[in-house]
C-alpha positions as CSV (number, residue, x, y, z in Angstrom):
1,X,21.5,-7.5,14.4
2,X,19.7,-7.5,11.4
3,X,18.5,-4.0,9.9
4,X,15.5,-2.9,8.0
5,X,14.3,-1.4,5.3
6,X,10.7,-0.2,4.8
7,X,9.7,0.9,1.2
8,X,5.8,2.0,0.9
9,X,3.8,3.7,-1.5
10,X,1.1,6.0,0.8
11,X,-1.6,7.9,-0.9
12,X,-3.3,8.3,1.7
13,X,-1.1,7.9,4.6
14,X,-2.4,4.7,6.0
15,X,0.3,2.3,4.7
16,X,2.8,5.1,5.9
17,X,1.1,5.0,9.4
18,X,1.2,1.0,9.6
19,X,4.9,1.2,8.3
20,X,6.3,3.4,11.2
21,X,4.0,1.7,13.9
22,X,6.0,-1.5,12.8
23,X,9.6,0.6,12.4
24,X,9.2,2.1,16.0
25,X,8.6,-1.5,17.5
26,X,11.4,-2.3,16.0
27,X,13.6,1.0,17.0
28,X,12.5,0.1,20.4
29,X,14.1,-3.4,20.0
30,X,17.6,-2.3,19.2
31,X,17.1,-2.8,15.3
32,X,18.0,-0.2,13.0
33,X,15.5,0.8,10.3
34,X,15.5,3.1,7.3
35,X,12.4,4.5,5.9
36,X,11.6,4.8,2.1
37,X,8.7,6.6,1.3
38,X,7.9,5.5,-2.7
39,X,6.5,9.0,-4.0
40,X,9.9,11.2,-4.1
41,X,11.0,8.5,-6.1
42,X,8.4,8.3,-8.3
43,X,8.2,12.5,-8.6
44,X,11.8,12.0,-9.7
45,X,13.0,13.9,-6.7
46,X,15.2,11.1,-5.1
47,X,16.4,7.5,-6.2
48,X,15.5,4.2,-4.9
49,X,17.9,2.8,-2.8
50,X,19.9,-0.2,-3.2
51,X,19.0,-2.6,-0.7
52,X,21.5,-3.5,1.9
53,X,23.2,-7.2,2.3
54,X,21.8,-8.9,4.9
55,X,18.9,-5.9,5.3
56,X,15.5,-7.7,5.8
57,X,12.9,-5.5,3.2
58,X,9.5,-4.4,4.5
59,X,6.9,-3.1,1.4
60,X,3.8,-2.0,1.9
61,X,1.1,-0.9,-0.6
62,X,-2.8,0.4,-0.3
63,X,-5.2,-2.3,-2.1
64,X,-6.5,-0.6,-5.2
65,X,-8.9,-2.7,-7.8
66,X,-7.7,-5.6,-5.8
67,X,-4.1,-5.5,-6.2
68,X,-0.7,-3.7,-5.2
69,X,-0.3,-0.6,-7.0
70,X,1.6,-1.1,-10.2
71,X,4.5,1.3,-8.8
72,X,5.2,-1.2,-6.1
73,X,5.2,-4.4,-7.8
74,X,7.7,-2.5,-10.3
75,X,9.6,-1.7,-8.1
76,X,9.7,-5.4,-6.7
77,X,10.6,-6.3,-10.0
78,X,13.7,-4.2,-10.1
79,X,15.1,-5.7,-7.0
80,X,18.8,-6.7,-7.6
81,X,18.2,-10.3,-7.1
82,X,18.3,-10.9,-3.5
83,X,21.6,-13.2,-1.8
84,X,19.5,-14.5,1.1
85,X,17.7,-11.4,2.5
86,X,14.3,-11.3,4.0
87,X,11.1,-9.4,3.2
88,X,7.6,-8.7,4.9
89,X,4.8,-7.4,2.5
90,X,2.1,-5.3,4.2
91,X,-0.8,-4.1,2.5
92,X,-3.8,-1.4,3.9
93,X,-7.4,-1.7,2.6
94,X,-10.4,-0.1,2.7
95,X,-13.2,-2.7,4.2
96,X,-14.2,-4.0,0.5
97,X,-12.0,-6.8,-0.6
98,X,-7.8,-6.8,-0.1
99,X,-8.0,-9.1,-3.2
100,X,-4.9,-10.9,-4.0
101,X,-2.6,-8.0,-3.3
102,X,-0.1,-9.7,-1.0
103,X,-0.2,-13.4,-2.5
104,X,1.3,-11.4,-5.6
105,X,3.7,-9.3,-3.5
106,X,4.6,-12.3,-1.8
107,X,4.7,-14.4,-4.7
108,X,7.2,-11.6,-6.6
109,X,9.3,-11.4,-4.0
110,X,10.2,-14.7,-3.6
111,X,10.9,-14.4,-7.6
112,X,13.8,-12.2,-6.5
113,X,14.9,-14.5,-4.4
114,X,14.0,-13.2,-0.8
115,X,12.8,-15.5,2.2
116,X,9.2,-14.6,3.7
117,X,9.1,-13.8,7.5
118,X,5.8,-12.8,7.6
119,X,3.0,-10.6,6.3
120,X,0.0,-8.3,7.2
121,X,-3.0,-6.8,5.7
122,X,-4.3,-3.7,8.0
123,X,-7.5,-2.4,7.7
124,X,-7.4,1.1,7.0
125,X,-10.1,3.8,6.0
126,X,-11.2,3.7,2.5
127,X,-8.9,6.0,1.0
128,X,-12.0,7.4,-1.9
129,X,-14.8,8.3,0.9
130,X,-12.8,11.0,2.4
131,X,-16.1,13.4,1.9
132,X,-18.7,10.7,3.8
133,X,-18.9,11.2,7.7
134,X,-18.9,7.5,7.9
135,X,-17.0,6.0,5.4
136,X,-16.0,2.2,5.3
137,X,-13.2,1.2,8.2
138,X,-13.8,4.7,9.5
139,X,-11.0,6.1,12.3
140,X,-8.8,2.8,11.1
141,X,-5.9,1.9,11.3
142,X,-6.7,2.2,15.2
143,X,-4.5,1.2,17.9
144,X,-5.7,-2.3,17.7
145,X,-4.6,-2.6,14.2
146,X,-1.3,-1.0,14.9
147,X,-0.8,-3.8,17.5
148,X,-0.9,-6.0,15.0
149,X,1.7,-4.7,13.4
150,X,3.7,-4.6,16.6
151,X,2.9,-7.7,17.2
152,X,4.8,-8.5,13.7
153,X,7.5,-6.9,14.0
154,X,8.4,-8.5,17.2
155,X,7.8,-11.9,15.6
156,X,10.2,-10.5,12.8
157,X,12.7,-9.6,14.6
158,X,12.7,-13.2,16.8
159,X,12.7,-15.1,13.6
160,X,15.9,-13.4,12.0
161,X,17.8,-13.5,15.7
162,X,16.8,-17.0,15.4
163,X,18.7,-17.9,11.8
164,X,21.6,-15.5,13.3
165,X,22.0,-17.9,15.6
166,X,21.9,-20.7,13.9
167,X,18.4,-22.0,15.3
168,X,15.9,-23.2,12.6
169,X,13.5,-19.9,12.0
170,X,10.1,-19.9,11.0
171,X,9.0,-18.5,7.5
172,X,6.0,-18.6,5.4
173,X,6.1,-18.6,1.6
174,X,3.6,-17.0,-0.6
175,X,0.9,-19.8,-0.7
176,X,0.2,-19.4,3.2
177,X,-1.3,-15.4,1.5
178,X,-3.7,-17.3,-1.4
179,X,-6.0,-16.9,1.6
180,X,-8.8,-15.9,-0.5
181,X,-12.4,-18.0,-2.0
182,X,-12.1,-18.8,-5.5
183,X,-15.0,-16.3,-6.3
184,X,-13.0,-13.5,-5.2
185,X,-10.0,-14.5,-6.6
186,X,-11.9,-14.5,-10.0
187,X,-13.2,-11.4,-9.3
188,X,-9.8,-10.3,-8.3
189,X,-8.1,-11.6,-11.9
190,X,-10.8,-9.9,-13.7
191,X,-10.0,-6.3,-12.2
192,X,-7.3,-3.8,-12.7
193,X,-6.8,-0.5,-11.9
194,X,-6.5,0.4,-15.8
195,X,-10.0,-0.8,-16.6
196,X,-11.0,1.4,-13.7
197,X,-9.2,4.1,-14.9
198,X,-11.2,3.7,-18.4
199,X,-14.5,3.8,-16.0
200,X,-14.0,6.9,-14.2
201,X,-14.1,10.7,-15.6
202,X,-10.3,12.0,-15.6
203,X,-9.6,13.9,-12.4
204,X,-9.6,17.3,-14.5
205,X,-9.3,21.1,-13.1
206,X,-12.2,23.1,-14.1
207,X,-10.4,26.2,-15.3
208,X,-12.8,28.3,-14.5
209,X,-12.0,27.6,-10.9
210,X,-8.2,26.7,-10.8
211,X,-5.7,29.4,-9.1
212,X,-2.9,27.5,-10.6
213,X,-1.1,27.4,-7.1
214,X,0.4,24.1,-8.3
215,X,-0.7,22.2,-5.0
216,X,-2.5,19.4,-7.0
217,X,0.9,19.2,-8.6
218,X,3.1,19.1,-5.8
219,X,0.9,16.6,-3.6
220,X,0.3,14.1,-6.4
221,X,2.1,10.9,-4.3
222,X,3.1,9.2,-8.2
223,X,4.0,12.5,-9.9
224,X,0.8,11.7,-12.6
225,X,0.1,15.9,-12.5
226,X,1.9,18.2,-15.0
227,X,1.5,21.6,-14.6
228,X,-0.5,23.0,-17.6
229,X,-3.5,25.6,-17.8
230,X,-5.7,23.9,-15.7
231,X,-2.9,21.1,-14.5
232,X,-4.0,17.6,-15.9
233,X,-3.0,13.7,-15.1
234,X,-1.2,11.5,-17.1
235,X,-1.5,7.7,-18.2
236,X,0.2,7.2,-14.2
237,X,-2.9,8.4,-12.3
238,X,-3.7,5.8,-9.5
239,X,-7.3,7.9,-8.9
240,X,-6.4,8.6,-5.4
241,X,-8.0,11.6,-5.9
242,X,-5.5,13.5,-3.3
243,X,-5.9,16.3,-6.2
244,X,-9.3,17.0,-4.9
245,X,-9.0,16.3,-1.6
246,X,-6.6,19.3,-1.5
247,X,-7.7,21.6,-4.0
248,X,-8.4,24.6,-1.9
249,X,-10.7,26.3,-5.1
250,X,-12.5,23.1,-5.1
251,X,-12.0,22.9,-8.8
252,X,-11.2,19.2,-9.4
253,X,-14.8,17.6,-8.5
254,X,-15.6,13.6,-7.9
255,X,-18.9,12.6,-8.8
256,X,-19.5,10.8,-5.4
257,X,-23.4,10.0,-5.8
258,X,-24.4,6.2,-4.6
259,X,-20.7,5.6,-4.5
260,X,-20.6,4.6,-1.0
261,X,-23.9,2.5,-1.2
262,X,-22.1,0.6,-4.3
263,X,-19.1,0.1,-2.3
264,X,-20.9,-1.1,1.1
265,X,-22.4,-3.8,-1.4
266,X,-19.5,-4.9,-3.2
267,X,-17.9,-5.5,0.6
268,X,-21.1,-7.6,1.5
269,X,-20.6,-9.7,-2.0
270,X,-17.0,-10.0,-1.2
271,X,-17.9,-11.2,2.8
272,X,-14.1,-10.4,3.9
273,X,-13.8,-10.2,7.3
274,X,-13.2,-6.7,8.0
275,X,-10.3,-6.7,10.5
276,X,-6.5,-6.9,10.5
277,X,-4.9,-10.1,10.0
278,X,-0.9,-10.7,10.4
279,X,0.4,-14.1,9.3
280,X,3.6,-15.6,10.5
């Protein structure tokens, strides 16, 4: 039976949530999975790795600025090229647009050589309204979404037992994800998470408030925080802002004013449906 191999990037958690509700399905079928959380790579605390012949890849990513996070896509791009395997990209995002993240996760996997069996994008809580009591896709991913991704994994799992077997077994390829309208697919080339970064105020300690416990440090999910006097991101910052969400000294501040009014507008420009959608 085929195994599995989830690699994810969670800054939040919600990618990491979708990933084991898929893995568990999975468990429960007989298949053996491996988990790869991406951030103890990127800290430099453990390597990425190899994939496994015959091991069908699962990566997820959070939408940010309309796209996979850079750190996945590189890491796509420094698969060993693949000799046949299978991959399912999954992406989480926040009720405003999931842009054209998985037609280029799809799109760069295939470049290494590895066979589609399906995809997802799960609605999750918008990662940046953590301090609104109703932020957009509030409580989500709920048990409904996680279905879905249930629901995938089972279809997974039938269409590799298929080709095992010798049957012919469903695929997709990356043009069944260019499910986006050509205004946000514009909209989508013209962003990037560097010209956001360029936007927003640096996610900066106010040293008059900053204990120096390091937490900020230690919790950064990309290893963008040095420790300095206050501590400090570098050019890797994904503005996750899990820095401030955990400061206990409240001494790295987000200027939050009319950001969720902005944000509920940009969703109603974008007119995605707000729900979870797997394609197989």
């Amino acid at each position: 039976m085929t195994q599995h191999h989830f690699l994810f990037l969670s800054p939040s958690g919600s990618t990491r949530v979708a990933a084991w509700a898929a893995a568990e399905e999975l468990g429960r079928l007989g298949a053996q999975c491996r988990i790869t959380d991406l951030s103890p790579v990127l800290r430099r605390e453990a390597p990425l790795p190899n994939p496994l012949p015959g091991e069908c890849l699962w990566v997820g990513s959070p939408v940010y600025c309309d796209h996979a996070l850079p750190q996945v896509m590189n890491c796509i791009a420094e698969l060993s090229p693949s000799d046949g395997r299978s991959a399912v990209p999954f992406v989480t995002w926040g009720g405003i647009c999931s842009g054209t993240a998985l037609l280029e996760m799809g799109a760069a996997l295939e470049r290494q050589g590895y066979a589609i069996m399906g995809a997802a994008k799960i609605m999750a809580e918008h990662a940046s309204l953590w301090c609104y009591p109703n932020p957009l896709g509030r409580g989500r991913p709920n048990q409904s979404d996680l279905e879905q991704m249930r629901l995938l994994a089972r279809a997974v799992r039938q269409r590799l037992v298929d080709r095992e077997a010798g049957k012919l077994a469903g695929r997709i390829t990356s043009t069944t994800l260019d499910y986006q309208t050509e205004r946000n697919k514009n909209k989508a080339a013209a962003a990037s998470l560097e010209a956001a970064k360029r936007r927003a105020s640096p996610l900066l300690a106010d040293g008059a408030r900053c204990s120096g416990c390091g937490l900020c440090v230690d919790i950064c999910p990309v290893g963008a925080r040095r420790m300095a006097s206050p501590p400090s991101p570098d050019e890797t910052c994904i503005l996750c802002k899990a820095c401030a969400r955990c400061c206990p000294q409240e001494a790295i501040t987000v200027d939050t004013s009319g950001f969720l009014e902005r944000l509920r507008t940009m969703a109603a420009e974008c007119g995605e449906e707000q729900e979870t959608r797997v394609f197989l």
